[in-house]
N, C-alpha and C positions, 0 to 999 in steps of 0.2 A: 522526414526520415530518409536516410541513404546510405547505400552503402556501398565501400568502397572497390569498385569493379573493374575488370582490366579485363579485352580481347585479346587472345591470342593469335596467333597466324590465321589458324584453323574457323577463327570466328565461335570460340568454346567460350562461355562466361565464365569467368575468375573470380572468385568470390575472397577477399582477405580477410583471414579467420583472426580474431585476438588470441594473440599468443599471451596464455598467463603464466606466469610464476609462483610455485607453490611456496614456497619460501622453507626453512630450517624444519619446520613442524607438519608440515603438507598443509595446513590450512590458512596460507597468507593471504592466496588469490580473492576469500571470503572479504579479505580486511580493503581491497585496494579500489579506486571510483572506476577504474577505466574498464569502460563495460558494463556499465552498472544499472541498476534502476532504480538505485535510491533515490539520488540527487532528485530526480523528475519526482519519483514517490514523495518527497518529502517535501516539495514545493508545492504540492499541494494537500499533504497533509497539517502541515505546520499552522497555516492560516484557518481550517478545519476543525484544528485543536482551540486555536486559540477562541473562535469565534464562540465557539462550544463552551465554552469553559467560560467564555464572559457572561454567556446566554446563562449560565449554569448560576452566575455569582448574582445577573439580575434576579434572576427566578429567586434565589434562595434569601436574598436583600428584602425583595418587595413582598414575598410570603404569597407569591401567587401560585404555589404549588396546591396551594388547601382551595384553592377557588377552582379548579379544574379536576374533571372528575374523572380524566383519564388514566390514574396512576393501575385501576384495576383492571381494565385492558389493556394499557401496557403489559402488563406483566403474564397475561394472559396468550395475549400475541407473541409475546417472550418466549414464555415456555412451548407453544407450539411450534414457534418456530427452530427450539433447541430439540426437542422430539424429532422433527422430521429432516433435521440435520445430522442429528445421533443415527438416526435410523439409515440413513442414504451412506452413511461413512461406515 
């Protein structure tokens, strides 16, 4: 990570800000990469999803959902966790 820095005479840091463009409607700048966190976000969610969803397609293939007895903790740990999420917001 870096960013793009320039001294002046003075020896002042200069920091180059992105200049964005709101476009026709004022929310273009939402639409455009530069600057962005998606790209990184999404390079690691992609592979995330996929892995998940393959794990998702074994589990429901092989019916080894019914052989494990954590569906009632999960859901346990679920809801507490949405309680004191609820409660903090």
């Amino acid at each position: 990570f870096s960013l793009p820095v320039s001294f002046t005479s003075r020896r002042k840091l200069v920091v180059a800000m992105i200049q964005y463009r709101q476009g026709t409607w004022g929310f273009g700048f939402a639409l455009s990469l530069k600057g962005s966190v998606f790209p990184k976000a999404l390079a690691l969610a992609i592979p995330c999803g996929l892995l998940s969803a393959c794990l998702g397609q074994i589990v429901t293939y092989f019916e080894l959902a019914s052989n494990t007895g954590a569906g009632d903790v999960g859901i346990s740990v679920l809801g507490g966790f949405s309680f004191i999420l609820g409660f903090l917001l």
